[in-house]
C-alpha positions in Angstrom: -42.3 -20.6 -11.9 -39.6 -22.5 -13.9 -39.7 -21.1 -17.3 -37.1 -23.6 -19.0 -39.6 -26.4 -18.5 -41.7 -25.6 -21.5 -39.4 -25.3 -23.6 -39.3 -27.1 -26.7 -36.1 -28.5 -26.9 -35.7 -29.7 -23.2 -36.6 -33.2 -22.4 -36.9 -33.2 -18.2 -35.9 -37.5 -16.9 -36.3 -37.9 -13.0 -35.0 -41.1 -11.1 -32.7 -41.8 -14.5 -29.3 -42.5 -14.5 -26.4 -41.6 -17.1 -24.8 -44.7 -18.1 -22.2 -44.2 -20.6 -21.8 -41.0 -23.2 -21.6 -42.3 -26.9 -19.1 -40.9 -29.6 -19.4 -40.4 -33.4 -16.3 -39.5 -35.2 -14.4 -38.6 -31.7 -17.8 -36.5 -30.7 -20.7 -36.7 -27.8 -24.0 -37.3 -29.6 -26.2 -38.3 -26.9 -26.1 -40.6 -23.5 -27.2 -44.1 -22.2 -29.7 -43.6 -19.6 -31.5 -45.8 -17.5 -34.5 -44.7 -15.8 -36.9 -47.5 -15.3 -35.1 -49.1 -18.7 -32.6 -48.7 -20.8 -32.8 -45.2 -23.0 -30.6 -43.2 -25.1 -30.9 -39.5 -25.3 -29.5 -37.5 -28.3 -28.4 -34.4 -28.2 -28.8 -31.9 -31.6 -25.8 -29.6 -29.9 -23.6 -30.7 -27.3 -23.5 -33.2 -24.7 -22.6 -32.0 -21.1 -20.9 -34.4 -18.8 -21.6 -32.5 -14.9 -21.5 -35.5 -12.5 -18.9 -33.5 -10.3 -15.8 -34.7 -9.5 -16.5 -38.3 -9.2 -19.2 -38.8 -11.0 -17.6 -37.5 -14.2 -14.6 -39.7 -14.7 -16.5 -42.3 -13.7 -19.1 -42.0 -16.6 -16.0 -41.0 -19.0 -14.4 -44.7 -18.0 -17.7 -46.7 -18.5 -17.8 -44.8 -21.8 -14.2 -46.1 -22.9 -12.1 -42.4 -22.6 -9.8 -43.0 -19.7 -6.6 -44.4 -18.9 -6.5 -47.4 -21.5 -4.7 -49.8 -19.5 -7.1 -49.3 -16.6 -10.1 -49.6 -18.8 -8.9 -53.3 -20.9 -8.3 -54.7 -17.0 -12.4 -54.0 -16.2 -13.8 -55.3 -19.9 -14.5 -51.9 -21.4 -13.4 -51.1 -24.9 -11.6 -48.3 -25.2 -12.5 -45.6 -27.3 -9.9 -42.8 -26.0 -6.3 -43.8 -24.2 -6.8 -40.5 -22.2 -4.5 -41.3 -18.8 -5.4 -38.2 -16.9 -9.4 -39.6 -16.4 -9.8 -40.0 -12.7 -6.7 -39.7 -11.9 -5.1 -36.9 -9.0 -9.1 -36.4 -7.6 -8.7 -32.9 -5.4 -12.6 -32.9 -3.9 -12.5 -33.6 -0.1 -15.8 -35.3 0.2 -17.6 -34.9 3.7 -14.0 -34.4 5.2 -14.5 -32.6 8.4 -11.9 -31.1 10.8 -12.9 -30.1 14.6 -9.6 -28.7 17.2 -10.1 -27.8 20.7 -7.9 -25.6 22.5 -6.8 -24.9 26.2 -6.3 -21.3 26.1 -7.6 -18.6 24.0 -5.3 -16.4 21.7 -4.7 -13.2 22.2 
């Protein structure tokens, strides 16, 4: 079994969607969600942003913290000038690398 699902405090959305995270005073205090309409979640604590290495700076841009510049070209207000936001991406997605060789090493 799953003990974390009955917990009080833990709200469980399937087939939703994160759409921006919204600030207070420079802080995350809950997220725009769609899943089957538009929803915002609030969060008592903290908000944690774990849409991996694409999926985060994307939702950080839709939610105005990114690269300012970038963000005033596509309509989005910006809320933080921070350039580093989806910039120098390192993940290798589905990159795959096959060799053949004549002779084996010895």
């Amino acid at each position: 079994m799953n003990p974390a699902r009955t917990r009080s405090n833990l709200t469980i959305e399937t087939r939703a969607h994160a759409t921006r995270v919204l600030l207070e005073n420079g802080r995350a205090v809950a997220s725009s969600i769609d899943a089957l309409g538009l929803k915002t979640a609030h969060a008592r604590g903290e908000v944690v942003v774990a849409g991996g290495a694409f999926g985060s700076p994307h939702l950080l841009q839709l939610s105005g913290i990114g690269p300012g510049e970038h963000l005033r070209d596509k309509g989005i207000e910006v809320i933080h000038d921070l350039p580093g936001v989806g910039s120098n991406l390192q993940d290798h997605f589905n990159t795959f690398c096959t060799w053949r060789i004549r002779e084996t090493c010895r």
